[in-house]
PATORLUM-444443 format. One record per atom (N, C-alpha, C): x negated, y, z negated. Coordinates in pm, whole numbers, plus 32768, in hexadecimal, padded with zeros to 4 digits. Layout:
N
XYZ...
This chain:
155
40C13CD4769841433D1276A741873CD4772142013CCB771A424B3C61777742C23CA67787430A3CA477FE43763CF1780843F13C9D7831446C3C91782844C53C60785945583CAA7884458F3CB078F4460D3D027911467C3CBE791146E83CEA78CD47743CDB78CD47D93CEA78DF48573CCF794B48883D22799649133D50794849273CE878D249973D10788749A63D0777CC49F33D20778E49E53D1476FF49CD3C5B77074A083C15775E4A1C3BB07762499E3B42776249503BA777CD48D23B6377E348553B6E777D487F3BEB771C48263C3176BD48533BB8766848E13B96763848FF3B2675DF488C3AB7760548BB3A60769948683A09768E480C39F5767D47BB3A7576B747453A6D766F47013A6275EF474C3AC475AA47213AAF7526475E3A0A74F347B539FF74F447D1397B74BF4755391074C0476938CF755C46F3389E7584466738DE752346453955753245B2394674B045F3392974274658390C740E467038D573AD462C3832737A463E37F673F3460D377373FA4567375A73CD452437CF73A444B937D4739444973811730A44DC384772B844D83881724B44B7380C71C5449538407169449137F770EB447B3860708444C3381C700444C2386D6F7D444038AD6F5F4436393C6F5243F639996F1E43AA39FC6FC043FB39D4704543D93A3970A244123AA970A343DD3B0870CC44093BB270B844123BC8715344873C11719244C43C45721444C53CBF71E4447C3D3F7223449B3DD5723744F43DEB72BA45573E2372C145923E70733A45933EF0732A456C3F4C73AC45553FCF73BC45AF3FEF744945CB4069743D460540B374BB468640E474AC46A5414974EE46E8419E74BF478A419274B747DD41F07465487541BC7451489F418474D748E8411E74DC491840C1753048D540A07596484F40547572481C402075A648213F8A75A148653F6F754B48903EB27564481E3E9074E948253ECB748547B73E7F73F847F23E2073BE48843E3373C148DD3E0B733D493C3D9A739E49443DA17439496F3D4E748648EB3CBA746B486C3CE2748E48073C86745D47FB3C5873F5481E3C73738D480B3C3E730F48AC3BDA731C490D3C35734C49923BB2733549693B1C73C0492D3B4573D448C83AB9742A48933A5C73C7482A3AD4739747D33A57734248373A1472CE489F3A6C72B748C33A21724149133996727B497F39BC7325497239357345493038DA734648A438FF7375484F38B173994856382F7324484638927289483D383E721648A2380C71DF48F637D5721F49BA37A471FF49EE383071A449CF3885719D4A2538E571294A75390871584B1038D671274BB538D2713D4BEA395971144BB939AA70964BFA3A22708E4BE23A8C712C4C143ADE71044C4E3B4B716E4BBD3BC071624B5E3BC171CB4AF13C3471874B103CAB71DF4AF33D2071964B033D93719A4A573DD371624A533E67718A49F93EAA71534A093EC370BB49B43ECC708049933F047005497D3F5A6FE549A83FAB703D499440567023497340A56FA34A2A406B6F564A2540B46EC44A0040626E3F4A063FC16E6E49C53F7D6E0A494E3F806DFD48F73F756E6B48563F5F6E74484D3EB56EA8487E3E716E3648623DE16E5F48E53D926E5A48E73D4B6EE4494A3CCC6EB348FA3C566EA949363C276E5149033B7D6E63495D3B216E8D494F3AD56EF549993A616F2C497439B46F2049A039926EBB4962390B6E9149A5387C6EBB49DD38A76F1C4A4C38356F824A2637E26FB6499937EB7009494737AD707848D13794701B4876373A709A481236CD707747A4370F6FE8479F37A56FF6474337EA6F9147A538826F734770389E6F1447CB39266EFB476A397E6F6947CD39DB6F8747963A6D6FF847B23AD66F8B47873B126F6447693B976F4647693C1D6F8E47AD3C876FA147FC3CB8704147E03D6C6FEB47783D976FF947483E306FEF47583E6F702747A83F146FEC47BB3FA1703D47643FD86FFD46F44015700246B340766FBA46BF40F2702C46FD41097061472541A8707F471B4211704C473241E86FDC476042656F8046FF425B6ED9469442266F01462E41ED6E9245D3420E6ED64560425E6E7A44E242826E9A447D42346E5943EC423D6EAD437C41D86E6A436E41E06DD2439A42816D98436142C36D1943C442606C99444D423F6CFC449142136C844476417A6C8B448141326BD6446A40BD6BE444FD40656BB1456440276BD245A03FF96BC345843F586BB245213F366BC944ED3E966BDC452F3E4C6C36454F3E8C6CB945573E2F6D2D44E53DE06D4F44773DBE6D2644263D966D3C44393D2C6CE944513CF66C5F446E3C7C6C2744B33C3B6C91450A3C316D0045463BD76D5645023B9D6D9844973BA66DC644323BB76DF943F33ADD6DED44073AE46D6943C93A656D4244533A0A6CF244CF3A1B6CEE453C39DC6CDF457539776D414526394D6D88455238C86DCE458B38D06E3645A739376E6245EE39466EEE45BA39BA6F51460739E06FA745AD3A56700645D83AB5702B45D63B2F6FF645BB3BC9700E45B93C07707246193C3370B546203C81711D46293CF370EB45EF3D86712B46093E1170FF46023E7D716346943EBC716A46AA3EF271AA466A3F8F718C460C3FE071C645D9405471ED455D4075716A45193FFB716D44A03FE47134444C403171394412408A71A843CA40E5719643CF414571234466413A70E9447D418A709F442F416E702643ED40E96FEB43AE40C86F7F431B40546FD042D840BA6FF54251405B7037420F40286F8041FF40606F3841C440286E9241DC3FC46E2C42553FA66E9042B93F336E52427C3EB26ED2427D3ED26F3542913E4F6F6A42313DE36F5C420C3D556F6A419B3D0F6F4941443D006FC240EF3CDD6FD440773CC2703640C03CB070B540FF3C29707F41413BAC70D041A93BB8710841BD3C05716942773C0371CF42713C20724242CF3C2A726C42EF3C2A731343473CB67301430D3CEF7375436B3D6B737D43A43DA17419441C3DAD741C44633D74749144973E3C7490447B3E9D74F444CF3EDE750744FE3EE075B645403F2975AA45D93F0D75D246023F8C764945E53FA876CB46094035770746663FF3775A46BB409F77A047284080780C470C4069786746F0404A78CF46D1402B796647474093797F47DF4045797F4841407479CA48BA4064794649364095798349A5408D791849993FE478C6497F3F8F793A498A3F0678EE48FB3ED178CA489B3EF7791C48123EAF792D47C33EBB78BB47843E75788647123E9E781146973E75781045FD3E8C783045BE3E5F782D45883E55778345573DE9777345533DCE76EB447F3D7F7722443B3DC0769043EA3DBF769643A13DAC760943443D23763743293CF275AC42B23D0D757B424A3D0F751741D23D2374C441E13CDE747C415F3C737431417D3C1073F040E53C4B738F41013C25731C40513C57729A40603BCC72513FEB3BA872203FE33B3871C43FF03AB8720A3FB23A4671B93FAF39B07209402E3987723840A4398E71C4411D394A71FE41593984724841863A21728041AE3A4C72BB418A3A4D734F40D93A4A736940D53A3373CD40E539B073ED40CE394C73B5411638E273C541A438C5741C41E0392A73F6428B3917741B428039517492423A39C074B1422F3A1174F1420039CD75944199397E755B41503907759C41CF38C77616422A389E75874267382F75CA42EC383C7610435038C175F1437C392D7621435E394B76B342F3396776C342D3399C775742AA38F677A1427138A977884283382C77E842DC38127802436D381C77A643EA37CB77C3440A37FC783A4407378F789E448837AF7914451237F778E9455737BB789145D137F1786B45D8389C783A455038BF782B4559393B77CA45423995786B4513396B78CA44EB39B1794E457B39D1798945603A6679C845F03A857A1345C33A307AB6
């Protein structure tokens, strides 16, 4: 477990972006922590990260967007409002070629696969966020690995 602090939405962007640079088709991103905690600010990172030109927003009432603009499609999950019991097959995305971010995952632990990184997300202060990672499975810790060496990823 690895922790990193952020002093603005800005810095939460770069960050996520930057682990963008490390992603490949079929990785799974969980974000956790509570309403406005910067989940959906991190995910419009990663989707920089991955050139995606549309405009991202939460998925609140859709469940899923897909953004197929940049280097791999992102796949961009609200399960808020979705319980483990129901099965909608968010989980087929899973293995469609691109990478899965999901916003308030706890909400479906039965769905998720072995293999992801799970990044939640608390307030420090009005702007600050410490963001804190857990990595399961070979490739994830992998990233996870390489994530925490980067100079660039260090505050």
């Amino acid at each position: 477990m690895h922790q990193w602090i952020t002093h603005s939405p800005g810095e939460t962007i770069k960050f996520s972006t930057h682990l963008a640079d490390y992603l490949q088709p079929g990785d799974v991103l969980t974000l956790s922590g509570d309403l406005g905690a910067g989940k959906t600010v991190f995910a419009k990172g990663l989707a920089r990260g991955l050139g995606v030109r549309e405009m991202v927003n939460s998925p609140t009432f859709t469940i899923v967007k897909e953004y197929r603009s940049g280097r791999m499609p992102l796949y961009h999950m609200d399960v808020y409002r979705i319980s483990d019991e129901e099965d909608i097959g968010l989980e087929d995305y899973f293995d469609q070629g691109g990478v899965t971010v999901i916003e308030w995952a706890e909400n479906i632990p039965s769905w998720l696969p072995d293999d992801l990184l799970s990044f939640i997300i608390n307030r420090k202060s009005e702007s600050e966020r410490v963001i804190t990672c857990r990595a399961s499975g070979r490739r994830s810790k992998h990233i996870y690995e390489e994530i925490v060496n980067d100079e660039r990823a260090r505050n």
